[in-house]
N, C-alpha and C positions, 0 to 999 in steps of 0.2 A: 674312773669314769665309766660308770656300768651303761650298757644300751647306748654304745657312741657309732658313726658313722663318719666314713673319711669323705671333707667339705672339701678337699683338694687336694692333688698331688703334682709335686712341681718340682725340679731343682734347683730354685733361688732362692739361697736359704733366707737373705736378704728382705727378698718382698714376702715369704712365709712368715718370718720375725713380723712385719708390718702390719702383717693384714692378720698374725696371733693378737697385738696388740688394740688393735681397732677392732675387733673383735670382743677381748676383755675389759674395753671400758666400755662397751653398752651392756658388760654384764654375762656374754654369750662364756662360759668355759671352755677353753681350747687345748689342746693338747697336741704337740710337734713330735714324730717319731720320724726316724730317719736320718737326722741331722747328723748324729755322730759315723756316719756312713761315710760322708762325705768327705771326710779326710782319707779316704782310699780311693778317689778319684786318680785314674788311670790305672790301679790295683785289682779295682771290681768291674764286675760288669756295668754297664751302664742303666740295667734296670734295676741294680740296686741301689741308686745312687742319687733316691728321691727326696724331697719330705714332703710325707704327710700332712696335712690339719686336720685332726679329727673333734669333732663335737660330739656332746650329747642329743642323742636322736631327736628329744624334744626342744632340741633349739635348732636342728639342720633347716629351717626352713625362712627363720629367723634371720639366721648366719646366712647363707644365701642371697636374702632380701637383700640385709646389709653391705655385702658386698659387692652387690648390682648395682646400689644407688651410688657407689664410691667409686665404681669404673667408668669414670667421665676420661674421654682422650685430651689432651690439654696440647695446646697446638703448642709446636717448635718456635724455641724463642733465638734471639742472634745475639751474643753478647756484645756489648757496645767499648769494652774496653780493650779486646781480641779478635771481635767478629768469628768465634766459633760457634756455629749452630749447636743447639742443646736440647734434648728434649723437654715437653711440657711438663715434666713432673719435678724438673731440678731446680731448686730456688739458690744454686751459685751454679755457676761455668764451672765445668770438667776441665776444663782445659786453664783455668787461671782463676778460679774459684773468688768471682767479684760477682757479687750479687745480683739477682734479676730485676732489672728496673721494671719500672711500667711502661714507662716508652719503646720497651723491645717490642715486635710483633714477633 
């Protein structure tokens, strides 16, 4: 990936996996550096202990866009078979993994 530029840097390899993939299906090429670092968490420093998203410079702007339009904050929902609050992005409970109805607020 010649002419690339880092879209982000973060340590949750989690949401980088995410938003590598949301990225790759409109097409955007991504590349994740770092990750294998992270198994030495409490080993290394802390500032090595990121990853990256790096794109191609002719898509950074692109990739960008696309990622602005998908950071919507999605309000906290109550699970109704627990009542454990969850946030807006989990479609089951953390706490007892039953599905988010529509009736939650």
């Amino acid at each position: 990936m010649d002419n690339r530029k880092v879209l982000l840097t973060g340590g949750n390899l989690l949401q980088a996996h995410t938003w590598k993939g949301l990225l790759e299906t409109n097409g955007i090429l991504v590349e994740l550096t770092g990750e294998a670092l992270l198994g030495g968490v409490g080993e290394l420093p802390t500032e090595m202990q990121t990853v990256d998203i790096w794109v191609c410079q002719n898509q950074l702007e692109q990739a960008k866009t696309l990622l602005e339009s998908h950071n919507m904050d999605s309000p906290q929902w109550q699970c109704l078979q627990c009542h454990e609050m969850n946030e807006g992005s989990f479609e089951l409970c953390w706490q007892c993994s039953s599905p988010q109805s529509t009736t939650h607020n």
